[in-house]
C-alpha positions in Angstrom: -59.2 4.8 -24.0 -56.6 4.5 -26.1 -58.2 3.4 -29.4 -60.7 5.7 -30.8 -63.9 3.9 -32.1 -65.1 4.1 -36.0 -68.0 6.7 -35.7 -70.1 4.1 -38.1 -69.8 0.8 -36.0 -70.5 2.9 -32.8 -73.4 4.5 -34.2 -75.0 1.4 -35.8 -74.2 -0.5 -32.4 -75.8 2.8 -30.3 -78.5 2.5 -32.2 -79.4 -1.6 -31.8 -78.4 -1.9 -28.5 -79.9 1.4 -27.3 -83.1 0.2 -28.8 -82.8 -2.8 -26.9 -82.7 -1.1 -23.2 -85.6 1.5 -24.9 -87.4 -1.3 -25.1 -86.8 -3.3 -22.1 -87.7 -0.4 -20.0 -90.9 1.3 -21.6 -93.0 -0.3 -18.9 -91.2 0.6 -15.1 -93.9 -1.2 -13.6 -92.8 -4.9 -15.2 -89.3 -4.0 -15.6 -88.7 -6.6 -13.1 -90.3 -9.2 -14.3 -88.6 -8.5 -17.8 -85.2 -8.6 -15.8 -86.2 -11.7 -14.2 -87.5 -13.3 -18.1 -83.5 -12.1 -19.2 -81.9 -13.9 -16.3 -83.7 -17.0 -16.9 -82.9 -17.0 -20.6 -79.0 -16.2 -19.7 -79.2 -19.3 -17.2 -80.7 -21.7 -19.5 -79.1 -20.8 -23.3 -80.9 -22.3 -25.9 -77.7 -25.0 -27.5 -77.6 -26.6 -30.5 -77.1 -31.0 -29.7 -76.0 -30.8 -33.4 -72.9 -28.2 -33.2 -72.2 -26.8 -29.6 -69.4 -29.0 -27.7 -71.1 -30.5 -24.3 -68.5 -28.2 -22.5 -69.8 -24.8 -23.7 -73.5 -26.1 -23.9 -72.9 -26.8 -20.1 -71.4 -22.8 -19.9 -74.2 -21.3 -21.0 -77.0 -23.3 -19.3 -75.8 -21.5 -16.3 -75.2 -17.7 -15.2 -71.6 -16.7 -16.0 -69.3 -15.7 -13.6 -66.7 -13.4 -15.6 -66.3 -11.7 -18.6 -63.5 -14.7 -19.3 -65.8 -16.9 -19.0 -68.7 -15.4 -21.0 -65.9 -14.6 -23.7 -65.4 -18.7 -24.0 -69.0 -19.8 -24.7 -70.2 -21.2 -27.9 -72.5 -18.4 -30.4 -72.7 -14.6 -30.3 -76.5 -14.0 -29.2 -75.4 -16.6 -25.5 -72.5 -13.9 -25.3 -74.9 -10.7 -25.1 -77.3 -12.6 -23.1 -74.7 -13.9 -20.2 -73.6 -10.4 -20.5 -77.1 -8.5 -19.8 -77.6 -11.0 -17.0 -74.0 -10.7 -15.5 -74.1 -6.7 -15.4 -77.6 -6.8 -14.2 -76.5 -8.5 -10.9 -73.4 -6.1 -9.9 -73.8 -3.0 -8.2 -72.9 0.5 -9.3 -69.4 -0.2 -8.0 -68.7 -3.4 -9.1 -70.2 -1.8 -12.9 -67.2 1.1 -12.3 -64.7 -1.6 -12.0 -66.1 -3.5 -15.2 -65.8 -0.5 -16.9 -61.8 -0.2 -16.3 -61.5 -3.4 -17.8 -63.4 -2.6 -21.0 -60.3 -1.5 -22.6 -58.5 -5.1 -22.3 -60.9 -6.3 -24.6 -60.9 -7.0 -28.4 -62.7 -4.0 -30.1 -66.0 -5.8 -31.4 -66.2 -7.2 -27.9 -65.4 -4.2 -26.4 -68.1 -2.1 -28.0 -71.0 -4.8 -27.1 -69.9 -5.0 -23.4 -69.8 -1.1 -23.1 -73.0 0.0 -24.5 -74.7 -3.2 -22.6 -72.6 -2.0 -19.7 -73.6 1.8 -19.5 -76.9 1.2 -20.3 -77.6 -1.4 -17.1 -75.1 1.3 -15.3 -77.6 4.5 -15.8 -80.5 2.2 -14.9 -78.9 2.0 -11.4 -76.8 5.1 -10.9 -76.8 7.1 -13.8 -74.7 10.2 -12.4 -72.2 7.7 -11.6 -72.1 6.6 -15.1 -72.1 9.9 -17.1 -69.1 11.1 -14.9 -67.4 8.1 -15.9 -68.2 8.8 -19.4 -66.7 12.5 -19.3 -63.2 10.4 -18.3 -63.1 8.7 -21.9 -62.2 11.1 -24.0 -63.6 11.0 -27.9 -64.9 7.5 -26.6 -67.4 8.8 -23.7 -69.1 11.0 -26.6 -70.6 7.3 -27.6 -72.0 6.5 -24.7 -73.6 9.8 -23.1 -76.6 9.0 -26.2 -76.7 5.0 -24.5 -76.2 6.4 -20.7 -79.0 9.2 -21.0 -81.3 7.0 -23.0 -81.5 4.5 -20.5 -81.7 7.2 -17.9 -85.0 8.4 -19.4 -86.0 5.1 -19.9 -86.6 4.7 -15.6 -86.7 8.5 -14.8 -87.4 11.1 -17.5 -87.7 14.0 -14.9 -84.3 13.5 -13.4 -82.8 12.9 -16.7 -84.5 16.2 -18.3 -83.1 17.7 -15.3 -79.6 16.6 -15.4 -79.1 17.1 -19.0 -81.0 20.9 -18.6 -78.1 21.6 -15.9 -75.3 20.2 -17.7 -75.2 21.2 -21.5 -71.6 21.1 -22.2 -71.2 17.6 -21.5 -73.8 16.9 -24.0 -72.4 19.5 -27.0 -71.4 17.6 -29.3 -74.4 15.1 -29.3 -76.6 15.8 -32.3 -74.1 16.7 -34.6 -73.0 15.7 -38.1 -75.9 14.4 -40.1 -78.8 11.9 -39.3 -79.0 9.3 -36.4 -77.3 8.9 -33.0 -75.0 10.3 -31.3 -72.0 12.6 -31.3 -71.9 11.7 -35.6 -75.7 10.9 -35.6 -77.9 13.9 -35.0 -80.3 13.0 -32.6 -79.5 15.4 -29.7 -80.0 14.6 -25.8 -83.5 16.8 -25.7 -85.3 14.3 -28.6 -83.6 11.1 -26.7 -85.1 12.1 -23.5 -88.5 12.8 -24.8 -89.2 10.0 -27.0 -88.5 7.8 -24.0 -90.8 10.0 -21.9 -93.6 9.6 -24.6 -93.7 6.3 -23.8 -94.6 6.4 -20.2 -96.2 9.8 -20.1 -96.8 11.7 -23.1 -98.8 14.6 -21.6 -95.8 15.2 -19.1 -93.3 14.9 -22.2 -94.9 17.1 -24.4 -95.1 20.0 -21.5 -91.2 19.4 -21.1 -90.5 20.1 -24.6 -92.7 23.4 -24.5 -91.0 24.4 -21.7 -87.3 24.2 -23.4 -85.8 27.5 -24.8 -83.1 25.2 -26.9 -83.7 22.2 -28.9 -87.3 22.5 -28.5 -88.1 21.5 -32.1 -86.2 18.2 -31.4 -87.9 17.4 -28.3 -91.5 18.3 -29.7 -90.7 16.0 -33.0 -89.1 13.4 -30.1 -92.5 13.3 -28.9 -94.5 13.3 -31.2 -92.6 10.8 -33.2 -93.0 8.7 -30.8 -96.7 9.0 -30.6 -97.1 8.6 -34.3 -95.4 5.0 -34.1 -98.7 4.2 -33.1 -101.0 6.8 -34.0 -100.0 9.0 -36.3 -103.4 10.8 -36.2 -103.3 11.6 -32.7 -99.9 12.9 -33.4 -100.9 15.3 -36.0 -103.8 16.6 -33.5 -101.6 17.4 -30.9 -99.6 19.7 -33.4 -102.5 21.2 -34.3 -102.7 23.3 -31.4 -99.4 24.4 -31.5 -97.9 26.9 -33.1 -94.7 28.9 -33.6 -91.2 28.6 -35.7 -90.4 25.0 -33.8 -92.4 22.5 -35.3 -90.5 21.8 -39.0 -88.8 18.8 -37.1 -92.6 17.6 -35.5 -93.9 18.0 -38.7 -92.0 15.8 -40.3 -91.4 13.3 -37.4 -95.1 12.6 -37.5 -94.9 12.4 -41.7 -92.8 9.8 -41.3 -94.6 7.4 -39.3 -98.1 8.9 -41.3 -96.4 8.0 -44.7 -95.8 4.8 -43.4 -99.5 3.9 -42.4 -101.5 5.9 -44.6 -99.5 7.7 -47.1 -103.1 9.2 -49.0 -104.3 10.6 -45.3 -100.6 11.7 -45.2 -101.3 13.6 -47.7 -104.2 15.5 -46.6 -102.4 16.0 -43.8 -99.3 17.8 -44.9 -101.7 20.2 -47.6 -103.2 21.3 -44.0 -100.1 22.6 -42.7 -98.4 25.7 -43.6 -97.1 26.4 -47.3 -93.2 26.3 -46.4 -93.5 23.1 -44.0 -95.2 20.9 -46.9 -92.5 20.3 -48.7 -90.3 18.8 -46.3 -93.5 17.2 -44.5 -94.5 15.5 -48.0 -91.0 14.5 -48.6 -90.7 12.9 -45.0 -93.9 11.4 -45.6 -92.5 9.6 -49.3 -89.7 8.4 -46.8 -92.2 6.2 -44.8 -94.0 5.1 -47.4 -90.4 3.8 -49.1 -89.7 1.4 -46.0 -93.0 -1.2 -46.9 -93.5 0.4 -50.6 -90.4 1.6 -52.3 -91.8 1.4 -55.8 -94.9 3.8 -55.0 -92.7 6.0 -52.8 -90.1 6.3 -56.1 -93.7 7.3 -58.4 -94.9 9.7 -55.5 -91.8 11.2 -55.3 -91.3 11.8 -59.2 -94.9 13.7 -58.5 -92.8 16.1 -56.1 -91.4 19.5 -57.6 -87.4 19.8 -57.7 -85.7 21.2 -54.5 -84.2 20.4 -51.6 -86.8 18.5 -49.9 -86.9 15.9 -53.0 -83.5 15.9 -53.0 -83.0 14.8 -49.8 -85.3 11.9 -50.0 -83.7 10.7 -53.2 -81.1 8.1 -51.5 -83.8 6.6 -49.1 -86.1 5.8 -51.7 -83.2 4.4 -54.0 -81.8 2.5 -51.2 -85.0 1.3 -50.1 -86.1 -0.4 -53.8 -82.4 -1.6 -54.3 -82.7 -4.2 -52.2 -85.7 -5.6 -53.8 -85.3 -4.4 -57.4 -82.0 -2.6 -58.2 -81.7 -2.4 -61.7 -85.3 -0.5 -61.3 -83.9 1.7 -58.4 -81.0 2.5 -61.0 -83.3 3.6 -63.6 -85.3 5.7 -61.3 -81.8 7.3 -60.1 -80.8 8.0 -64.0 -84.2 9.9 -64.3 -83.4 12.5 -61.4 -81.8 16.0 -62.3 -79.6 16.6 -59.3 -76.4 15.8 -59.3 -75.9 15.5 -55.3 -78.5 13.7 -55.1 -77.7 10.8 -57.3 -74.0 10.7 -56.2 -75.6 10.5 -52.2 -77.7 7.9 -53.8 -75.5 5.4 -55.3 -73.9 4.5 -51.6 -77.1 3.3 -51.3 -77.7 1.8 -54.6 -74.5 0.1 -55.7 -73.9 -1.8 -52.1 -77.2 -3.8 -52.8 -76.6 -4.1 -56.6 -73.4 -5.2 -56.6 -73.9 -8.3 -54.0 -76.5 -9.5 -56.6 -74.9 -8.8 -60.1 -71.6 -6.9 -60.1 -71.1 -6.8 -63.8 -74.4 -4.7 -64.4 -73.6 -2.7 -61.4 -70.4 -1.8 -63.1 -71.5 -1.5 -66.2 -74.6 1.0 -65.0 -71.5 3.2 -63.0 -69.8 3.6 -66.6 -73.1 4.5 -67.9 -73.1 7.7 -66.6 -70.5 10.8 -68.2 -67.1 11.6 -66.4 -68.1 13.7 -63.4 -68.6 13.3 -59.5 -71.9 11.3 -60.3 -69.3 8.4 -62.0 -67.1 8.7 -59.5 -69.0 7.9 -56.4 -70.6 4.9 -58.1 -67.2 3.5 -59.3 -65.8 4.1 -55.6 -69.0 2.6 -54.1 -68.7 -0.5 -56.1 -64.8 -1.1 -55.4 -65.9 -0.1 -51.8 -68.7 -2.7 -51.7 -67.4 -5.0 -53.8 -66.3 -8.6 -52.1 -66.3 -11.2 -54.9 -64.2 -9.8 -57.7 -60.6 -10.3 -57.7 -58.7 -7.2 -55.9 -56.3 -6.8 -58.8 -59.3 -5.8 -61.1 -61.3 -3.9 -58.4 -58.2 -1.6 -58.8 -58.1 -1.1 -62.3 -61.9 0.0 -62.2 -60.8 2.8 -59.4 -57.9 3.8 -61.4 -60.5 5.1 -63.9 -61.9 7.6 -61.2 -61.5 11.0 -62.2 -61.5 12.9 -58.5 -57.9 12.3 -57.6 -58.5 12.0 -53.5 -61.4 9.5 -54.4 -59.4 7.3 -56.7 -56.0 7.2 -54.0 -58.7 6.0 -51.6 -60.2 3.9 -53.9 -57.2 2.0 -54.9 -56.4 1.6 -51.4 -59.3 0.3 -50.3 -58.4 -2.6 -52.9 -54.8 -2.7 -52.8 -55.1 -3.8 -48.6 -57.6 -6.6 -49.8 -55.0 -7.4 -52.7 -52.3 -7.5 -50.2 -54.6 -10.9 -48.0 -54.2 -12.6 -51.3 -51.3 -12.0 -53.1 -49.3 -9.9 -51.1 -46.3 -9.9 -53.6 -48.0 -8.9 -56.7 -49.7 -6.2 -54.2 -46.6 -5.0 -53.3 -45.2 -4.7 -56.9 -48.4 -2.2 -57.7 -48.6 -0.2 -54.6 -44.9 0.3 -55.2 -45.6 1.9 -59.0 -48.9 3.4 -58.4 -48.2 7.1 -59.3 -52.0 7.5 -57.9 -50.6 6.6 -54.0 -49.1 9.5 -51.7 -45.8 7.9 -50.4 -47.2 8.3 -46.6 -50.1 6.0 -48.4 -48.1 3.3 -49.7 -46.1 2.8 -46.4 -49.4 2.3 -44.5 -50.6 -0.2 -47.1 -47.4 -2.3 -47.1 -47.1 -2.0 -43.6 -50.5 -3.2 -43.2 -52.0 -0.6 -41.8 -54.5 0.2 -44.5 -55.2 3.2 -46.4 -55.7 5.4 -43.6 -53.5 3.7 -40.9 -54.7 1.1 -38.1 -54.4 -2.4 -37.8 -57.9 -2.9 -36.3 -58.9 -5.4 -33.7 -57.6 -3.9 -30.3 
């Protein structure tokens, strides 16, 4: 395609809608009467008598016939559902020729209809689909994670099989940080066998032994999957095992542990080797943060400096911020590592600032010039939506790193430009903190780095 997606959107829609299929398909024996439950529901649309015009109400009360059509109906969630029951009722071939017409679409529209596409494709004739894929370009790297999910989801074995024989098409999956996806970081081997958990975990867990490559990802795919719902069971299973493979199990099944029992958590990871506890205990405060951020931020404190802590320092932060940020901000101020805190204010200022930007701000000058300021001024112009653009760029001209204060002020200078495009014009012109490259963009409406968005 012509259009490369924004790693972020595609990621964060990989993740929802994969999740959806993972779901849908854990049980192959009722899958049909699931499919069946969706095609009623796209048939018969819930409609608001209040807001939706009798036309569209009549639309979606009946199984669309086109993308067109499904494009013209009345709310977002009737969309997605007239879609899942459209592409469920065309065969592999007729889902090839839907595919050539993704790229006529808008790009929000075209990134629901591909990943709800390829994952009904794979269900049906998955080889078909992943060749397709490998004729996208950068774009088929988002949905090989989507196609070989859904894959497992109906056939692990095959799916295992395909993706042993065929590692280059899956290289770049895994890559680049945490979550899904060629900028996610869950590889094909831990997709595969998390889905397999769910229908047969002894056969799963032999799989992953049997791998010579990413077999720490596909023991912790297992496992973590197990540990959703019984952590203990988990953490017996790794118990017999042993070897240099299981830092990601360890921690898969901390995670889930933390979450339902942080104190037999504990026990737990002081029963596993000295150089896994760390990360294992660390993991563990993560689960606890997502139900109890303010005891995760105390049982963390309890942790000795180092990596592991470190790492754990923007979930916790980000976790408490969105119920209590000025005490997530205090915690923050208390911790010694300076990567650490400037990770965590992308996490802290975003939630912050949509409840009271002028202490966010204020807490962001609090700290000494240094990378620590500077990523919490740039989050706050970044996240900032109710402040007037002309003085979100006075706060990122006082960022000291000079590539994060250009991309600062022209992250505000676009949004200046929607409301008073003159006056914008007149700054972007004299700001001596804009590349001339950057400024053209900018008044050209292309943004800082260049696009127009939409198709």
């Amino acid at each position: 395609m012509k259009n490369p997606w924004f790693a972020p959107a595609a990621t964060l829609l990989l993740g929802a809608l994969g999740g959806y299929f993972s779901a849908r398909n854990t049980n192959p024996a009722g899958r049909g009467a699931m499919e069946e439950t969706a095609a009623r529901k796209t048939r018969s649309v819930v409609r608001s008598e209040s807001s939706q015009p009798a036309q569209s109400a009549r639309r979606a009360n009946r199984a669309a016939a086109s993308l067109d059509e499904i494009s013209r109906l009345a709310g977002v969630s009737n969309r997605i559902q007239a879609l899942i029951g459209y592409y469920s009722n065309l065969t592999p071939g007729q889902l090839e020729e839907e595919a050539r017409k993704l790229e006529s679409l808008p790009m929000n529209e075209r990134m629901t209809a591909s990943f709800l596409l390829f994952g009904r494709w794979a269900e049906v004739d998955p080889t078909a689909a992943m060749s397709f894929s490998n004729t996208m370009g950068f774009t088929g790297m988002f949905m090989r994670p989507t196609i070989l999910q859904s894959w497992a989801s109906v056939d692990p074995v095959n799916a295992a099989k395909y993706y042993s024989e065929n590692p280059r098409e899956f290289s770049m999956m895994g890559m680049m940080g945490g979550g899904r996806g060629p900028m996610g970081g869950q590889g094909g081997a831990a997709i595969i066998a998390g889905e397999w958990a769910r229908q047969d975990p002894a056969a799963a867990l032999a799989w992953a032994n049997s791998l010579t490559t990413e077999k720490a990802q596909a023991l912790g795919g297992v496992v973590g999957e197990i540990a959703k719902t019984d952590p203990r069971k988990a953490a017996a299973m790794l118990a017999g095992m042993g070897g240099s493979d299981l830092s990601g199990a360890y921690r898969s099944v901390a995670v889930q542990y933390g979450a339902a029992d942080f104190g037999a958590a504990q026990a737990w990871v002081r029963t596993l080797p000295a150089d896994e506890q760390d990360n294992a205990l660390a993991a563990a405060i993560g689960g606890l943060s997502n139900k109890d951020p303010e005891n995760a931020a105390k049982q963390l404190a309890l942790m000795k400096d180092g990596d592991a802590k470190n790492r754990v320092v923007s979930e916790v932060v980000g976790d408490w911020a969105r119920v209590n940020p000025a005490a997530a901000a205090e915690f923050l101020k208390k911790q010694t590592n300076a990567g650490a805190q400037g990770d965590a204010m992308r996490q802290l200022m975003p939630a912050w600032v949509g409840q009271n930007a002028p202490a966010a701000l204020a807490y962001a000058n609090s700290y000494q010039p240094g990378p620590v300021r500077d990523r919490a001024l740039q989050s706050y112009v970044w996240s900032n939506h109710s402040s007037p653009p002309a003085d979100l760029v006075k706060v990122a001209e006082t960022i000291g790193d000079a590539g994060e204060r250009a991309r600062a002020i022209g992250t505000a200078a676009m949004r200046w430009m929607r409301e008073d495009e003159q006056a914008a014009k007149d700054y972007v012109g004299k700001s001596a903190a804009l590349t001339n490259e950057a400024k053209q963009r900018i008044l050209d409406g292309r943004g800082y780095w260049g696009g127009r968005g939409g198709n």
